[in-house]
C-alpha positions in Angstrom: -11.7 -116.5 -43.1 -10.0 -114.5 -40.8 -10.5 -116.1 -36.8 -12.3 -113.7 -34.2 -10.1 -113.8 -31.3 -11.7 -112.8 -27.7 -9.8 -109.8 -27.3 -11.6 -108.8 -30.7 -14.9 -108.8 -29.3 -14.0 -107.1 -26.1 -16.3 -103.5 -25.8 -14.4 -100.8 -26.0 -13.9 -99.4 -22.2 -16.0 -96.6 -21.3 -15.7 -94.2 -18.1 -14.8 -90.9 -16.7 -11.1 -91.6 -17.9 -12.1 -91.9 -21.4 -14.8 -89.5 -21.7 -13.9 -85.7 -20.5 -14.6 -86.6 -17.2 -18.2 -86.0 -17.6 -20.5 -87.5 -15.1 -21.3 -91.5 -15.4 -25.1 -90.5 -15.0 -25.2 -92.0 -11.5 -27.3 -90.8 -8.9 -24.4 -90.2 -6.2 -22.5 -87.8 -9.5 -25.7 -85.9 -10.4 -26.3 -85.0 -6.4 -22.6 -84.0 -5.9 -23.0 -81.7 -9.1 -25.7 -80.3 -7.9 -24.6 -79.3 -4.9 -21.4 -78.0 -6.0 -23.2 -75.9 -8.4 -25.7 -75.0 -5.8 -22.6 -73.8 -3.0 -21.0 -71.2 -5.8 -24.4 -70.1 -6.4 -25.5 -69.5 -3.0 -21.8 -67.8 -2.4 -22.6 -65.6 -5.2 -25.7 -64.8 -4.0 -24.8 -63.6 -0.6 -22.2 -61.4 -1.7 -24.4 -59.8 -4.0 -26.9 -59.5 -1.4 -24.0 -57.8 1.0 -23.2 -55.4 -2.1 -26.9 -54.2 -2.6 -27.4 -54.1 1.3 -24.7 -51.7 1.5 -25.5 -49.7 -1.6 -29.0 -48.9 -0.4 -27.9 -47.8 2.7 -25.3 -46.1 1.5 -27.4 -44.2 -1.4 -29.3 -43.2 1.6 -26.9 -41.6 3.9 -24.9 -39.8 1.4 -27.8 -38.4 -0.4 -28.3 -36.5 3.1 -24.6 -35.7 3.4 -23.9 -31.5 3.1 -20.7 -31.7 1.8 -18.7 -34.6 -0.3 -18.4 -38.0 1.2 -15.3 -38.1 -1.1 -13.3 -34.9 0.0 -14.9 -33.9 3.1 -12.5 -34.3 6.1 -14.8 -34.2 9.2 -17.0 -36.6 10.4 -20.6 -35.5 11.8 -23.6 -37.4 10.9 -25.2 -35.7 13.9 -24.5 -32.3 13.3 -26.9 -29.3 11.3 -26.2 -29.8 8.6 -24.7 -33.1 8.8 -21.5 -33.7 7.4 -18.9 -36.6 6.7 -16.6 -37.2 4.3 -13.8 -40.5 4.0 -10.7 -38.4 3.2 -9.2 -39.1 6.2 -10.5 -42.8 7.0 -9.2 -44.0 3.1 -5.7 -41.7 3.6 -5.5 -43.7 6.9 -6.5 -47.2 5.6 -4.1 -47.0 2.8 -0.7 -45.9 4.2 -1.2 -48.0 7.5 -1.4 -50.6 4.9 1.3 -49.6 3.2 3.5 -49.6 5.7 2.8 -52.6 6.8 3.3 -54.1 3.5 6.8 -52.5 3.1 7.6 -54.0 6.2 6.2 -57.1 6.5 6.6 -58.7 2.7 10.6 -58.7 3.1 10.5 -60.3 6.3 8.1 -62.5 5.4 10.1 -63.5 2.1 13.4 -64.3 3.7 11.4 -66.5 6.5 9.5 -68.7 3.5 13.3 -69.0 2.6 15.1 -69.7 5.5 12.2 -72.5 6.1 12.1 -74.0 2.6 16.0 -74.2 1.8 18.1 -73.3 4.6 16.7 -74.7 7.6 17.6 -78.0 8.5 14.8 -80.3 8.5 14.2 -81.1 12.8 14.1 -76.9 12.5 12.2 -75.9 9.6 9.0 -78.3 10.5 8.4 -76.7 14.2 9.0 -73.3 12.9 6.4 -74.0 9.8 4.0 -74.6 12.4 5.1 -71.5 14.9 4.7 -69.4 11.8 0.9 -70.6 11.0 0.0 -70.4 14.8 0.7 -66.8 14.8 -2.1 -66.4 12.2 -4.4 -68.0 14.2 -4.3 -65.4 16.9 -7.1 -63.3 17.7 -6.9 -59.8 16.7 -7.9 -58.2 19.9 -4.7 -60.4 21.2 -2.4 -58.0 18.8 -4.2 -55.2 19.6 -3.7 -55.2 23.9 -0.4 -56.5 22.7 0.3 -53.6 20.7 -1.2 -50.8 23.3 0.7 -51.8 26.1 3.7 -53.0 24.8 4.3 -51.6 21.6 3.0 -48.7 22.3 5.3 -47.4 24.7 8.4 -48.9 23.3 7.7 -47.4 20.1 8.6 -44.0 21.3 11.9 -44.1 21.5 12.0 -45.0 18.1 9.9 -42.1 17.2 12.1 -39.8 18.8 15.4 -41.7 16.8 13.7 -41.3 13.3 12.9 -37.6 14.2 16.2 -37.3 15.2 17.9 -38.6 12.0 15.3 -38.6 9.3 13.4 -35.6 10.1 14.7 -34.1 7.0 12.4 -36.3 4.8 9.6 -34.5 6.8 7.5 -37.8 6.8 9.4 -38.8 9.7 9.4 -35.3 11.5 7.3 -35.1 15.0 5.8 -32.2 15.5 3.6 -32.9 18.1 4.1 -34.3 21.7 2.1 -37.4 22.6 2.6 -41.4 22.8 2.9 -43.4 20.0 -0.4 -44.1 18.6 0.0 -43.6 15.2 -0.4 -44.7 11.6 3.4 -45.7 11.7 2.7 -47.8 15.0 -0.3 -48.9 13.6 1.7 -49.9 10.2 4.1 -52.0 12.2 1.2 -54.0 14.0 -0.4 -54.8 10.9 3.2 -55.7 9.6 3.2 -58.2 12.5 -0.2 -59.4 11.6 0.1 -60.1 8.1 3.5 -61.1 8.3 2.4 -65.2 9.0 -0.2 -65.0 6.0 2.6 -63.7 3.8 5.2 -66.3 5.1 2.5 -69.3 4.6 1.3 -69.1 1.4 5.2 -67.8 0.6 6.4 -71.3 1.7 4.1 -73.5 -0.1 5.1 -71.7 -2.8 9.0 -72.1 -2.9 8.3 -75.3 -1.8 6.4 -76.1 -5.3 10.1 -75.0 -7.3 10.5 -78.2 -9.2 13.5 -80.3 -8.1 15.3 -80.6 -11.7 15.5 -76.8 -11.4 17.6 -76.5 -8.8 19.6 -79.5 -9.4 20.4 -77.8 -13.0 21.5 -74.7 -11.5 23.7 -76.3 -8.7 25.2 -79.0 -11.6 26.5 -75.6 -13.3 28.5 -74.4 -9.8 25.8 -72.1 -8.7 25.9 -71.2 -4.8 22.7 -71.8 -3.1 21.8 -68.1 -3.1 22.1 -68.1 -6.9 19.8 -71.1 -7.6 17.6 -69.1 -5.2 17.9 -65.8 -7.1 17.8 -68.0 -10.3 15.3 -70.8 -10.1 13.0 -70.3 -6.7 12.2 -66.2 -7.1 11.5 -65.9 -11.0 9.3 -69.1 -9.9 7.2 -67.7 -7.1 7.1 -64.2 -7.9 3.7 -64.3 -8.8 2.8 -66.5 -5.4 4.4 -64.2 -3.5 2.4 -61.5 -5.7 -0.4 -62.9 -4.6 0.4 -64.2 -1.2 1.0 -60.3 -0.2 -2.3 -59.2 -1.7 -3.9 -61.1 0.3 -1.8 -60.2 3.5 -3.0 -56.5 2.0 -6.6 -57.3 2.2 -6.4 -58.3 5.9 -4.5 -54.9 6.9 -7.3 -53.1 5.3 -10.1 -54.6 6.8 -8.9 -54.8 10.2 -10.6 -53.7 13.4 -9.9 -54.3 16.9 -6.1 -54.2 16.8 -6.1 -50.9 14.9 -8.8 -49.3 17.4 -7.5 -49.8 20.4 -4.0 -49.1 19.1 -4.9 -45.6 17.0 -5.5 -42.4 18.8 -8.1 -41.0 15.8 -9.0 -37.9 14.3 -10.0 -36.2 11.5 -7.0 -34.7 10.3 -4.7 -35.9 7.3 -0.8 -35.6 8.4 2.2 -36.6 6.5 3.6 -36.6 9.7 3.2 -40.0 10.1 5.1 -40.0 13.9 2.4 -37.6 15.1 -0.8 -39.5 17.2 -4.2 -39.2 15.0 -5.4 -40.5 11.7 -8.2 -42.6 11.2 -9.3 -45.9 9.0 -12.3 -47.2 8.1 -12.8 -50.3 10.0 -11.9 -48.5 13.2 -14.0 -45.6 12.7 -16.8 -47.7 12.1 -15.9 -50.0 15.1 -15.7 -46.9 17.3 -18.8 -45.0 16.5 -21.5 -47.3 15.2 -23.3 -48.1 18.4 -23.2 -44.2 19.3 -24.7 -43.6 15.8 -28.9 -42.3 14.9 -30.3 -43.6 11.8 -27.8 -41.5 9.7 -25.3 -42.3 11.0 -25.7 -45.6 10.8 -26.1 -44.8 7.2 -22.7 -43.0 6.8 -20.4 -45.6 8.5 -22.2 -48.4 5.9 -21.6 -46.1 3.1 -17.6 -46.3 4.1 -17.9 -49.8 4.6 -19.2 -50.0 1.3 -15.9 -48.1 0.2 -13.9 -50.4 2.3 -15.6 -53.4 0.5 -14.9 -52.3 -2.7 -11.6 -51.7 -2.1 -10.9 -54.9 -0.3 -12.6 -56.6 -3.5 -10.0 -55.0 -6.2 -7.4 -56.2 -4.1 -8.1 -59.8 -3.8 -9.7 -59.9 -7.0 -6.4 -58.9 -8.1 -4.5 -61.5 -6.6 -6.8 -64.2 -8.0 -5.8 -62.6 -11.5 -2.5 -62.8 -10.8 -2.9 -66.7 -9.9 -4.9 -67.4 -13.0 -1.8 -65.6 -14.5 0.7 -68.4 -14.1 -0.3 -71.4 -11.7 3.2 -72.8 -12.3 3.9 -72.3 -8.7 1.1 -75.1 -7.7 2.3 -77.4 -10.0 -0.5 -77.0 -12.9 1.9 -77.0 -15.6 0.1 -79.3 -18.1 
């Protein structure tokens, strides 16, 4: 007759290790459930509270609207008949952004670089932190920044791209003024974004795995090849994502862009020439001057501006779903 040892009659162990992680059935796990559930819920809630807000109010400003909120490029809740139309406020909106993309995502690329694997380490800490104070600043701060020192600096730039790159016509000036302009305003947004970018860029590079680059330098690679190797393939899609979401602050901001932007209601591929218009300025700028339908109109484009602002950052969180290599998920 086989002996029964101790170890024999030892219960097999049970717990969250061993079992999928569910919850133990303890009070303290059922309450933190619950409220977790609860927060995404509630989150959930209000933005779909936000959404029908604005569609109602939207539904009933444009169903008063004489010519189409789409195409129309004036802006006159107040008039008879009253018209508005987004034309110029999206054209605005999106090349500003643009711009400040083009400008600000290189920049913000060779920074995450220079911080993550050239910088020596006394360097690279205090400059980490420089770079994710500048997001911290107010906006209004960029925006007096940007109207009395940018401003009038810009123009001499102005004048150098007409002079030189007029021929592409986008650059031409055809009109005299200062340099408020959807290229100045570009390049403040640029500015704005450009810590956002650089951040979430970092953290990214910073996730490469070690054996990576250690492979490519064993073979006699130079540092910029194990970067152009190993550390971009592996971040594209955080930097992807990192400059969507430096895209979805450009197009919802406010205070820097009004008191930067000369506006009006005229679409220009002149993009040196004052005037233009986007939708969180225009909103900014005429909503406490606004009757009832007016009121109505500027929440129908913020409706447009939410939507947009939506696809983009729902975008980027498709693009992290993608491949979340880059935070070190690679089970």
């Amino acid at each position: 007759m086989a002996s029964t040892t101790p170890t024999d009659l030892t219960p097999p162990p049970t717990g969250p290790a061993l079992d999928g992680g569910k919850s133990t059935g303890r009070l303290g796990d059922k309450i933190f459930i619950g409220l977790s559930r609860g927060s995404g819920i509630l989150v959930l809630l209000i933005m779909a509270s936000i959404a029908a807000f604005l569609t109602y109010r939207a539904v009933l400003g444009i169903s008063k609207d004489e010519g189409n909120f789409l195409t129309t490029f004036d802006w006159n809740p107040a008039g008879d008949p009253p018209v508005f139309g987004i034309a110029v406020l999206l054209f605005g909106t999106v090349v500003s952004s643009i711009i400040a993309m083009v400008i600000a995502v290189p920049i913000a690329v060779g920074i995450a670089l220079f911080i993550s694997h050239y910088a020596p380490r006394r360097l690279a800490a205090p400059l980490a932190y420089v770079v994710d104070l500048l997001a911290a600043v107010p906006s209004i701060i960029y925006g007096i920044w940007g109207a009395l020192f940018l401003v009038p600096y810009l123009e001499g730039l102005n004048l150098w791209l007409d002079q030189f790159f007029a021929w592409t016509y986008v650059f031409e000036k055809t009109e005299v003024g200062v340099a408020r302009s959807l290229f100045t305003v570009g390049i403040l947004l640029a500015i704005m974004i450009l810590p956002i970018v650089t951040s979430v860029s970092r953290e990214v590079f910073l996730q490469v795995p070690r054996m990576n680059e250690e492979a490519a330098l064993a073979l006699g690679a130079t540092r910029w090849e194990v970067i152009r190797m190993s550390v971009l393939p592996f971040g594209r899609s955080g930097v992807i994502s990192a400059s969507m979401l430096g895209l979805g602050r450009a197009l919802g901001e406010t205070m820097a862009v009004a008191t930067v932007l000369s506006p009006s209601f005229l679409i220009s591929l002149h993009l040196l020439n004052p005037g233009g218009g986007t939708f969180a300025q225009n909103i900014a700028a005429k909503f406490d001057e606004a009757d009832q339908l007016g009121r109505d109109a500027l929440i129908a484009s913020g409706l447009v501006l939410f939507i947009l602002t939506l696809l983009v950052n729902g975008a980027a969180r498709l693009i992290i779903a993608r491949r979340k290599e880059y935070s070190g998920a690679n089970a």
